[in-house]
N, C-alpha and C positions, 0 to 999 in steps of 0.2 A: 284468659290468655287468647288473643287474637291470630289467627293461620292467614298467612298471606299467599296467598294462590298465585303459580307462576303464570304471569298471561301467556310467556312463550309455550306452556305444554299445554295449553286450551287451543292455539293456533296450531298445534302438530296433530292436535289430535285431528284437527278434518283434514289433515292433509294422509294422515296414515289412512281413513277409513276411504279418502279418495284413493291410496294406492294400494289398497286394501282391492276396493271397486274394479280397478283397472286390472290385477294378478285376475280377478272372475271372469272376468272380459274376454283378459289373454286366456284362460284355459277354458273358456268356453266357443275362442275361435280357434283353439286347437283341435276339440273335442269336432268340431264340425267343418274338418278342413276339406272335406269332400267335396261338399255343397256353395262353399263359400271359394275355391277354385275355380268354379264355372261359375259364377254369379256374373250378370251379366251388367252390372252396376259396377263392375272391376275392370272386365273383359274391354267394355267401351267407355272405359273412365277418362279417354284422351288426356292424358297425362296431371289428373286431378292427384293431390296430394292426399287425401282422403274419401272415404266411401262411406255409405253407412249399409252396415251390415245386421239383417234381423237375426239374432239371437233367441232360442225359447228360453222362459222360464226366467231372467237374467231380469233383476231391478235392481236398484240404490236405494236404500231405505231414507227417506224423507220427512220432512212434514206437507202437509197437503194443506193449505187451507179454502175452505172451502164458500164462496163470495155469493150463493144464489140462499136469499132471502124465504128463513122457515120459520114456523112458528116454534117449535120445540128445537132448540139445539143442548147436544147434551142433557138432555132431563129426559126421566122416568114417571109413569104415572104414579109411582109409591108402592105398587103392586107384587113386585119383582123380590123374588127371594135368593141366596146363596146359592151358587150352583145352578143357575136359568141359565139356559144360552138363548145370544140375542142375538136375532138375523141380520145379515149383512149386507146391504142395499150390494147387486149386482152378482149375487150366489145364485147357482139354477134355480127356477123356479120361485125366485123371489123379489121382489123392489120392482122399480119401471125398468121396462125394459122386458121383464122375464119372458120365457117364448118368444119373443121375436129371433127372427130367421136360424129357428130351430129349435130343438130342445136341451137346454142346458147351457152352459158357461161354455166358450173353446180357451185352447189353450192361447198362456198370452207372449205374447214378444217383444224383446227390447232389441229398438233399433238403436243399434252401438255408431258408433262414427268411430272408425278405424283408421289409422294410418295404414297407407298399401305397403308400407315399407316395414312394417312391422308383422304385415300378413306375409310378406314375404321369405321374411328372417326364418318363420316356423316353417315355412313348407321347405326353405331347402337347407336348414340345418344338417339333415342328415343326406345330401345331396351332393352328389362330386361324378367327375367325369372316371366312369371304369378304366380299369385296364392302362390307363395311362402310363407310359413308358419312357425311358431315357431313349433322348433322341440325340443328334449330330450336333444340332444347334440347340441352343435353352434362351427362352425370349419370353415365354408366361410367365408374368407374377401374380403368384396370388398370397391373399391375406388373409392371417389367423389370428384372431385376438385372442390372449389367454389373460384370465384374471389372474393375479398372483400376487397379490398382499391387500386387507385391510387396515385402514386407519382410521381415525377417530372424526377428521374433518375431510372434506371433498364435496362437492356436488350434488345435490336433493337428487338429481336422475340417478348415480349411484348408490342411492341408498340401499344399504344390505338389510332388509326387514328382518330375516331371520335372526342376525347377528345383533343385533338393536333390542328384538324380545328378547336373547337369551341374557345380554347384559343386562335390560331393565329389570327380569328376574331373580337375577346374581344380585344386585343392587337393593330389591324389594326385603330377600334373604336376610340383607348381610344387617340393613337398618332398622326393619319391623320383625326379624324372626319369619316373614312367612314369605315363600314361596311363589309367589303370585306375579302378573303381568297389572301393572296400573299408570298412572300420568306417566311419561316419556320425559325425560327429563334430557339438556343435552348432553351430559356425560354419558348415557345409552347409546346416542348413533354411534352407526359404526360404518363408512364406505366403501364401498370395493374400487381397489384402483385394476389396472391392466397396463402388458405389454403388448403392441399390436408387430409382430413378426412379420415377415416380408420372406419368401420362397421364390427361388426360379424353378418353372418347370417346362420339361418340352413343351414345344410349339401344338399347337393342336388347331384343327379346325373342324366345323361341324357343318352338314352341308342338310336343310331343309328343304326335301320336298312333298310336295305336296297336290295331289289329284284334283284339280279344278274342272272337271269334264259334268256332262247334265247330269250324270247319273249322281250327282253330291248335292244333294241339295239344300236346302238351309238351315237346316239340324246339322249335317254330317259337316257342311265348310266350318260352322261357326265352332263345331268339335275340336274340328283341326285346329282353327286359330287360335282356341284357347290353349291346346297344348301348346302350341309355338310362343303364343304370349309368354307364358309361365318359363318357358325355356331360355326364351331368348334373357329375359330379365334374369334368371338361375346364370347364366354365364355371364351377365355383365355385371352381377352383382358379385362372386365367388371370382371371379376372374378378371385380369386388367387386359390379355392380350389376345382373346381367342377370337379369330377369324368366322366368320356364320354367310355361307353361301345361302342365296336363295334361288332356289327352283322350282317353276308352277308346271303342268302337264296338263294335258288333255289327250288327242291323239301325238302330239307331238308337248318338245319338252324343251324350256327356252328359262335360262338366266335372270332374272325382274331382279328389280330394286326391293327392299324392305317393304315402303309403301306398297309397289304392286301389291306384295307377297301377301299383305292381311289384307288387301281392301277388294283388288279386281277380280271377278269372276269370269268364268268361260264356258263353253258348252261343249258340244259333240261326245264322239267318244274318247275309249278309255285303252291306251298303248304304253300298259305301264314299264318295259324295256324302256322308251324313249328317254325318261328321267333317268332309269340307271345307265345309261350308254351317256347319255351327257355328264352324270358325276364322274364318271372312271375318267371320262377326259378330263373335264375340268382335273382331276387328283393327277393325272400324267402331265398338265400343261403346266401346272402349277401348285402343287402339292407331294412333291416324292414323298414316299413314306417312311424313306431313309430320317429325314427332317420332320415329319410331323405325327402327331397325331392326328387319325382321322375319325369322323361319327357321321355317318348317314344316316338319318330317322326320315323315314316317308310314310304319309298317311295316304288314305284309303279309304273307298266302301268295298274294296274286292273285285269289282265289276270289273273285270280286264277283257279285249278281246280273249276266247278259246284259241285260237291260234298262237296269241302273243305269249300263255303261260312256260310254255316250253324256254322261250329266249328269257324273258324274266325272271324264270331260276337259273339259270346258267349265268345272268348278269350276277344278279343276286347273289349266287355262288363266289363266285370271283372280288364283289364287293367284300366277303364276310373275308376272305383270304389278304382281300388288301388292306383291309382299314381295323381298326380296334375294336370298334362294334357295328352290326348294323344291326340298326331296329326298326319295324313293320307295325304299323296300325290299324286294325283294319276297326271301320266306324260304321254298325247298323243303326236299323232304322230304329227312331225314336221311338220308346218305350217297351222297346223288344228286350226281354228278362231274361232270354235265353238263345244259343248259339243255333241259329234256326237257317242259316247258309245253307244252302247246296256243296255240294265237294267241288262244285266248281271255284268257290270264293278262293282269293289269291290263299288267306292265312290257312285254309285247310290245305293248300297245295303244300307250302312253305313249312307247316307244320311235320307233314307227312313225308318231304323230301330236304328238310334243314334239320329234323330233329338232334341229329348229331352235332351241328356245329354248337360250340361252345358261345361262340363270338355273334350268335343270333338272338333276338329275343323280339319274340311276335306276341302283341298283344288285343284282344276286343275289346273296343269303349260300343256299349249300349245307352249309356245312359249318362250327365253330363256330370255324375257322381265318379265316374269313372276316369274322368281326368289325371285327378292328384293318383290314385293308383300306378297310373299307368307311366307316370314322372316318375315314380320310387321305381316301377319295373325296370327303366330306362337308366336310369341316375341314382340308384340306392346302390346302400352296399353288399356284397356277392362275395366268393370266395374268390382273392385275385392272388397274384404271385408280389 
């Protein structure tokens, strides 16, 4: 009796163990979203469609062949009994190589080649603008896709893995008695379709500023811009309509363009009123709050004139009262592990005299793992009405 083997489930099969591949990928740039937020192969990607991202511990099981000329390949001197174990050219302290630049094997890494747009989907799934409120006018739309039906045919990007093994299993059951996962057959797929829903919501605008003065120097801007990267892309991606003011400071505090906003630097010092007394205008000239929502986030190393902290709360104050949220960043020096300010630093003032407000949240980035935190502190979800 002769078995004729479907070519079509010999071709599925490398393509499940590719999407197999790709689900370890994605939950292994989930697993290291920290790190891969500040990567700075993202940060200054200028608008690449992909990145490659080092991954540890992450391969695709292959064949390797190997083209450098030996004398023994595969053979044994006859020697060798059941149960030897045989060393493995590139294991600590064994094959060429061994000791060199150090003792032992290090750990190894796969550099992934990621879509940005798939890095982006995880970090702000669970991301939305708080507090957001019915306004006068409704002009936001944004979009939610729900899945809500499978079927048997659709598109390889929709394939539902899960729903595929359980029928390949029902199927193995139902023909051989046993319970098992084996060849894929295409009465197995199963795809997920979706509906993509469409919402108005109030108007909202978010106003970025950001302390450009000497004292930020290029650990602390490049901190900054990564939060605002990540930010600005989080509302153009979740949202079709929201407004994003830019604001740079120093001793004084002036309106820039986008471009400005990530690229130009400034020096002197640090008069951090000057950015809130310019937002509350801008929100009076042009922002009622009858009409919008509003979100001020301003970064920081703390460093304010001692004079200015007194008008800076009281800005500040008045911001939290006007807008839906405001949020404070204050950015130490690189590789500082622990909150090692003076009580002069703005976020100890802010801490010690906003504690109450509901509508504040002050956050430290030390380190450039502290990014995506500081996005979920700002943009996660909270107890709202």
């Amino acid at each position: 009796m002769s078995i004729q083997r479907n070519d079509w489930s010999l071709q599925r099969k490398g393509i499940i163990d590719q999407d197999r591949h790709k689900e370890r990928v994605k939950e292994a740039v989930r697993q290291n979203l920290g790190s891969i937020v500040s990567n700075e192969a993202i940060i200054l990607s200028d608008g690449k469609r992909t990145v490659k991202v080092p991954i540890r511990a992450l391969d695709e099981y292959k064949f390797r062949f190997d083209y450098r000329k030996r004398k023994h390949v595969g053979q044994g001197d006859g020697k060798t009994r059941v149960g030897d174990v045989i060393g493995r050219e590139g294991q600590p302290g064994q094959g060429p190589g061994a000791g060199q630049g150090g003792q032992g094997g290090g750990g190894e890494y796969y550099e992934a080649e990621v879509n940005i747009d798939e890095i982006a989907a995880l970090i702000f799934e669970d991301l939305h603008l708080p507090f957001l409120e019915e306004k006068a006018k409704k002009a936001v739309q944004s979009r939610a896709t729900r899945f809500n039906e499978i079927r048997r045919t659709g598109v390889m990007a929709n394939l539902d893995k899960r729903r595929m093994i359980l029928e390949n299993i029902k199927r193995n059951a139902r023909e051989q008695g046993k319970a098992r996962f084996g060849d894929v057959r295409k009465e197995d797929l199963r795809f997920k379709t979706w509906e993509e829903t469409l919402r108005y919501e109030s108007n909202a605008v978010v106003l970025a500023l950001m302390d450009v003065s000497g004292s930020m120097g290029e650990f602390k801007k490049y901190i900054a811009r990564s939060f605002y990267f990540w930010m600005v892309r989080f509302l153009r991606t979740k949202y079709d309509n929201v407004e994003i003011v830019f604001i740079s400071h120093h001793t004084e505090a002036r309106e820039v363009s986008e471009e400005q906003f990530f690229t130009q630097g400034e020096s002197g010092g640090t008069v951090v009123s000057s950015a809130y007394q310019l937002a509350l205008e801008i929100i009076e000239q042009r922002y009622r709050p009858a009409d919008w929502n509003i979100y001020p986030f301003h970064f920081s190393d703390g460093d304010n004139y001692y004079s200015d902290n007194e008008e800076a709360v009281r800005l500040a104050e008045q911001l939290i009262t006007t807008c839906n949220l405001f949020g404070y960043g204050e950015i130490g020096e690189e590789g500082s592990s622990s909150y090692r300010r003076s009580s002069g630093a703005l976020l100890s003032i802010f801490n010690d005299r906003l504690k109450n407000a509901e509508r504040f949240v002050g956050v430290r980035i030390d380190e450039k793992e502290d990014v995506y935190p500081a996005l979920k502190q700002f943009f996660g979800k909270r107890n709202e009405l």
